[in-house]
N, C-alpha and C positions, 0 to 999 in steps of 0.2 A: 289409528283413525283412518278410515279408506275417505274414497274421494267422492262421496254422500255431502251436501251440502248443511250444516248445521242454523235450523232456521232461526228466524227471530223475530219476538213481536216487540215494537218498538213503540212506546209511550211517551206521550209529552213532546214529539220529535221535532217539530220546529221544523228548518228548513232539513233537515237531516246531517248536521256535523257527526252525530254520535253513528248515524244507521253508516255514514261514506266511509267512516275510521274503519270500522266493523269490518266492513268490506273490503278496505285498502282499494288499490289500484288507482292510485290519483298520484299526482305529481307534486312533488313537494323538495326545498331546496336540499341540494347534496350536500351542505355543512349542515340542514339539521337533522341526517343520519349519520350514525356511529359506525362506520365499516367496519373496527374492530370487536364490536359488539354484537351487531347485524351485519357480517359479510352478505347473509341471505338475498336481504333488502336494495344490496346494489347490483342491478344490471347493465351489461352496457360500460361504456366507458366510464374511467371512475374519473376523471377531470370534466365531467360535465357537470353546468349550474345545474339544472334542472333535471328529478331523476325521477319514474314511476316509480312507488312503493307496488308490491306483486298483492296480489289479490290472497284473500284468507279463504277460508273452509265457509265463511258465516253467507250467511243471503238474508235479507229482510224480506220479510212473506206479510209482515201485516207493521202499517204507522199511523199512527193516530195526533191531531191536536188540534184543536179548535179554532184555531186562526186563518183564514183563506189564503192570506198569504204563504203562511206555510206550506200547505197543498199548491198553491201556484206555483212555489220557487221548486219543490220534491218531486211532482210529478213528471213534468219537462227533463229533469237531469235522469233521474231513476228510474226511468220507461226506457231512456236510454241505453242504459247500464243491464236493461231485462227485467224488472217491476214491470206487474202489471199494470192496467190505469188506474184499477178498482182497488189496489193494494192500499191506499193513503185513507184513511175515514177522517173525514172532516165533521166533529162531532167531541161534544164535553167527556171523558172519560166516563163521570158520574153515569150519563145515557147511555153509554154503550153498555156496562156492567148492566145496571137493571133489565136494559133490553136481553141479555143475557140471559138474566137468570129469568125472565118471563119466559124463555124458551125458543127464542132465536139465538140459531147459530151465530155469534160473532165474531170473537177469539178460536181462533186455529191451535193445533197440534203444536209444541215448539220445544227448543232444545232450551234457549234464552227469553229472557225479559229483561228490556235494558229502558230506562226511562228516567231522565233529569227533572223531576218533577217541580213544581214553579218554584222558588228561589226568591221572589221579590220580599217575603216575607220573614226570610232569615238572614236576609242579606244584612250585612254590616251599614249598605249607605240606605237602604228602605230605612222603615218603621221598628223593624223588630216585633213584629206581630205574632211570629212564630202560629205556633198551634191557636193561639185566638185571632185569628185574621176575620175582619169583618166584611171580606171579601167573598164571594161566592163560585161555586167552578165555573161559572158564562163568563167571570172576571167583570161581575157586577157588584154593589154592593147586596149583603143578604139584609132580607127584608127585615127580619130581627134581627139589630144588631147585638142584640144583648143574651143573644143562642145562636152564640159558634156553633155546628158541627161538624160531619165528616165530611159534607161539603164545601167546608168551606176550602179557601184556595191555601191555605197554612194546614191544612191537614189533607191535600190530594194525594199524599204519599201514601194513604187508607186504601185509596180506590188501586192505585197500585199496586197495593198488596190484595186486593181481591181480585185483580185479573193472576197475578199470582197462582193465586187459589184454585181460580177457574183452569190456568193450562198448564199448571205445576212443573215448568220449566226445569233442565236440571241442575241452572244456574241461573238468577238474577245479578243483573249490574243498574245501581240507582245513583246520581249523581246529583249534588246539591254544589250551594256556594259554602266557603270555606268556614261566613259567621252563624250558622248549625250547629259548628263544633261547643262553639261557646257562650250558646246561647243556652240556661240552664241545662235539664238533664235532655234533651232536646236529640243529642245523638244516641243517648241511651235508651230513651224512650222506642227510638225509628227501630234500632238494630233488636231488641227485643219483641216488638212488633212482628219486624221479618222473620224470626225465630220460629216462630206461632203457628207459620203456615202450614196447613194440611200434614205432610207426614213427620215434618220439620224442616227446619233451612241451617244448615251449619252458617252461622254469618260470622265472618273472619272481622273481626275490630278495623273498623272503617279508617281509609286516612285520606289525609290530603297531599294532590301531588300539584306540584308546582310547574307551572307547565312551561318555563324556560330550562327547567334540570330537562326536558325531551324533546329539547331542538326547536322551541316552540319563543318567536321575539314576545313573549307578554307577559305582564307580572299577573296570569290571573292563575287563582288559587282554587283547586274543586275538591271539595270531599265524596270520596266512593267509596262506595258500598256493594259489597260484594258478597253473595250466599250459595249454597249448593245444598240441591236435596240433599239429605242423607243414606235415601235407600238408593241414590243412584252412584254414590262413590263408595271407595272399597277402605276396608277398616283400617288398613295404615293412612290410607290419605285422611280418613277423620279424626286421627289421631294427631298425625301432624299439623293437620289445619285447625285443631282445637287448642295449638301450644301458643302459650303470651309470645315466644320468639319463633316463630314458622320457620323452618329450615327455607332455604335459599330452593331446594329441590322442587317445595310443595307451596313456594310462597307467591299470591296468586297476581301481587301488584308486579308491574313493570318494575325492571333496573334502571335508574336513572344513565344518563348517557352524556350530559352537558354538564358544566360546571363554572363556574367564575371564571370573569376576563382575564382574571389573574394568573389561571393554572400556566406551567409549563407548557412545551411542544409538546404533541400528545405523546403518547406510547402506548403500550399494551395493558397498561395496567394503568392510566389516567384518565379524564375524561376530558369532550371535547370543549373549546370555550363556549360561551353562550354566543348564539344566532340573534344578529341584531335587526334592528328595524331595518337600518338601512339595507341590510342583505337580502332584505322581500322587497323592499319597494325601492328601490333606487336605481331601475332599470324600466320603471312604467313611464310615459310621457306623460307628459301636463293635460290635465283635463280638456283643455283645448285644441289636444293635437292628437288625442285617442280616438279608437270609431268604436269604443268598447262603453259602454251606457254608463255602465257601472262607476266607472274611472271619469265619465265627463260629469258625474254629479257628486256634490260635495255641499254639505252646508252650509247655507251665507250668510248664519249668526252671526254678527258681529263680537270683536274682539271685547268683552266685560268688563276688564280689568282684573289683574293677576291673584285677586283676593277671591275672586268665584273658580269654582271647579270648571277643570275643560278648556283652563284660558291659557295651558301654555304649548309648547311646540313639543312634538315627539324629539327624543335623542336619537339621532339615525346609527351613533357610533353604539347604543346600549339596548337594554330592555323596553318595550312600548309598554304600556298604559293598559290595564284590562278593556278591553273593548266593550261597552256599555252600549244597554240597548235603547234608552235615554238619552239620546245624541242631539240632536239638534244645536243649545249652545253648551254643550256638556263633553263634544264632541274634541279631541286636541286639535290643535292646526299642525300641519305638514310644513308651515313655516311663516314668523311672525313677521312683522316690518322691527325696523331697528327701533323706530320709535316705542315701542314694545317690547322690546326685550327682545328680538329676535338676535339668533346667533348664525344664521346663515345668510351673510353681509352679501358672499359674492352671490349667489340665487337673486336676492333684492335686487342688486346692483346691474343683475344681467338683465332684471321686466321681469321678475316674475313675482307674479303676486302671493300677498299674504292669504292665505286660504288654510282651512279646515282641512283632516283626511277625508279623502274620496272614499263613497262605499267601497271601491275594487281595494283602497291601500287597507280598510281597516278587515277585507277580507283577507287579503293578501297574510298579515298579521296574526289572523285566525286560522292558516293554513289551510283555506279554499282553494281548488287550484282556478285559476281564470275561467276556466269551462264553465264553472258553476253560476247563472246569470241570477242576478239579485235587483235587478233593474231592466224591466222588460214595457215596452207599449203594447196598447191594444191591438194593435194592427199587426202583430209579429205572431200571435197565437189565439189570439182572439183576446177578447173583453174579459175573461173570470183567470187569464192567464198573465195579465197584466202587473206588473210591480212596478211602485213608485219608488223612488231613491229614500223617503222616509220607512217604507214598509220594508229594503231594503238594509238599511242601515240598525231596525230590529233585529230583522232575522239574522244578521248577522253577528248582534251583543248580546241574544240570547243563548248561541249554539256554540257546544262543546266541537273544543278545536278539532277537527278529525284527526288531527295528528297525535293527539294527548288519546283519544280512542283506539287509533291504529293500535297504538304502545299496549295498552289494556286490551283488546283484543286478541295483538300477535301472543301476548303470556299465557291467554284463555286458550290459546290454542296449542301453544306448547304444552301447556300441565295437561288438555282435556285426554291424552291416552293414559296419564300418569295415575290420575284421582276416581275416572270414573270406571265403575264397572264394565266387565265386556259382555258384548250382548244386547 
């Protein structure tokens, strides 16, 4: 592979977790890289907390999602990074495609198509609407509810496959929530679907990676989906990649890297323990003593009682909580009072109050690195650049950890001399 940038149109993007993984070069804690796995990935002294992951081959040339905040929170970071301004389209998937095929240029050239398509509808704590969601792509209700169709927001993974179509990528990456799997034939349905496209799509049998096995403090669960032209890899790799067991060589998921608190000291041939909350957050000051937006806001739901969701405290010694984009009182606390069940006596004992996670801890969490602002005033980039600590607090329990990306990314990029043809 020479040193040509491999592009990417990126769908559903949110504040961009998936396009920054893609990309790498963000900072992320040195226990949740594997140096015996990824010597690559550490530069620099290896006894430092905090280590830049190296930047990959990929570049994002086009992101798209319909929410303003998204384009507020992606623009500001990734103009940085070298995005253009005009790169982000703020606009329903549904209207970009049609406008498309009316015959405006929309969709670019690209190597990938990577897109989390909405999730609230196969999620295990939603409705389970799946493919009849009465939801519509503005994330309104549809006027008939009684005529689902490819509109609706349980079936946008359709429109995804027709930008597909339109820039025939030589590999898609699609990522969902983990209740998909089990939700009738619902993954079988998606993955023959992506089959279908244009010349065809080898799609490798989707799975779920658990995003504490890649250094990642959170118990959340994504299923991916992953396809490649056909005419653009070479006939042993379609061979390999069509086998129920893919050789280790051709196999296109990431190798897991962390493992239970339990394991042994590591070695060469074990993995590392898991990355706890408290190893991301327990070096941030209290909201009250940060100058960082992010970290001074926090939810001030009140504490429910221990029978509703959201009502108890993170374990700083273990795994956090899937960060949810639902937060308000949904949100865990950073530490309860004792009257409550709280287990961090001397914190209470010192002043410090019962509170909720701060957007920066639940970013922190989802392996953002601090640069990434999720809480912005008007006055710092104007009025349509603005994010509220609520609009915050979404974008950040909707987006795939960039670090669960990076993983899926850096393999994309290892197999891409392996599988595709030269030329």
């Amino acid at each position: 592979m020479n040193d040509a940038k491999l592009k990417i149109v990126s769908l559903f993007s949110g504040c961009g977790g998936m396009d920054l993984g893609f990309e790498g070069g963000f900072q992320v804690l040195a226990k949740s890289i594997n140096h015996k796995l990824h010597p690559e990935w550490i530069k620099g002294a290896k006894d430092a907390k905090w280590v830049n992951l190296p930047r990959t081959k990929f570049k994002t040339i086009f992101a798209n999602d319909i929410v303003p905040a998204a384009k507020a929170a992606w623009v500001p970071y990734f103009t940085a990074r070298g995005a253009g301004k005009d790169d982000f389209h703020l606009n329903s998937i549904v209207d970009l495609v049609k406008s498309h095929r009316q015959g405006e240029q929309i969709f670019p050239n690209t190597d990938i198509v990577t897109g989390g398509f909405p999730c609230q509808d196969f999620s295990v704590a939603g409705k389970r609407n799946g493919f009849n969601s009465h939801k519509g792509h503005h994330g309104k209700p549809l006027a008939d509810i009684d005529n689902p169709t490819e509109e609706n927001r349980g079936k946008l993974y359709m429109w995804m496959r027709h930008v597909i179509e339109i820039a025939l990528p030589k590999v898609f990456v699609a990522e969902n929530v983990k209740g998909l799997v089990s939700l009738a034939d619902t993954k079988k349905i998606i993955e023959n679907d992506f089959r279908k496209i244009g010349p065809g799509y080898l799609v490798v049998d989707a799975k779920v990676l658990y995003a504490p096995m890649f250094g990642i403090p959170q118990s959340r669960e994504r299923v991916i989906f992953i396809g490649f032209r056909k005419d653009a890899i070479t006939k042993e790799a379609a061979k390999q990649l069509s086998k129920p067991n893919i050789p280790d060589e051709f196999n296109p998921y990431p190798k897991q890297t962390h493992g239970s608190h339990e394991l042994p000291l590591f070695d060469e041939h074990s993995l590392l323990p898991y990355v706890t909350v408290g190893d991301y957050i327990l070096d941030l000051p209290e909201p009250n003593a940060s100058q960082d937006l992010a970290q001074q806001s926090f939810s001030k739901a009140k504490w429910y009682g221990s029978h509703c969701q959201g009502q108890t405290e993170v374990d700083l010694g273990g795994i956090g909580p899937t960060i949810r984009a639902e937060h308000h009182g949904n949100i865990e606390f950073r530490r309860l009072s004792i009257e409550h069940g709280g287990k961090y006596s001397s914190e209470i004992n010192a002043g410090l109050q019962e509170r909720r996670l701060t957007v920066r801890e639940c970013a922190r969490i989802q392996t953002f690195p601090d640069d990434f602002d999720f809480v912005r005033k008007p006055s710092m980039m104007g009025k349509e650049l603005k994010l509220s600590a609520s609009e915050g607090y979404k974008l950040v329990g909707n987006a795939v950890p960039p670090l669960l990306a990076f993983h899926i990314a850096w393999r994309l990029q290892e197999l891409w001399p392996i599988v595709m043809k030269k030329g």
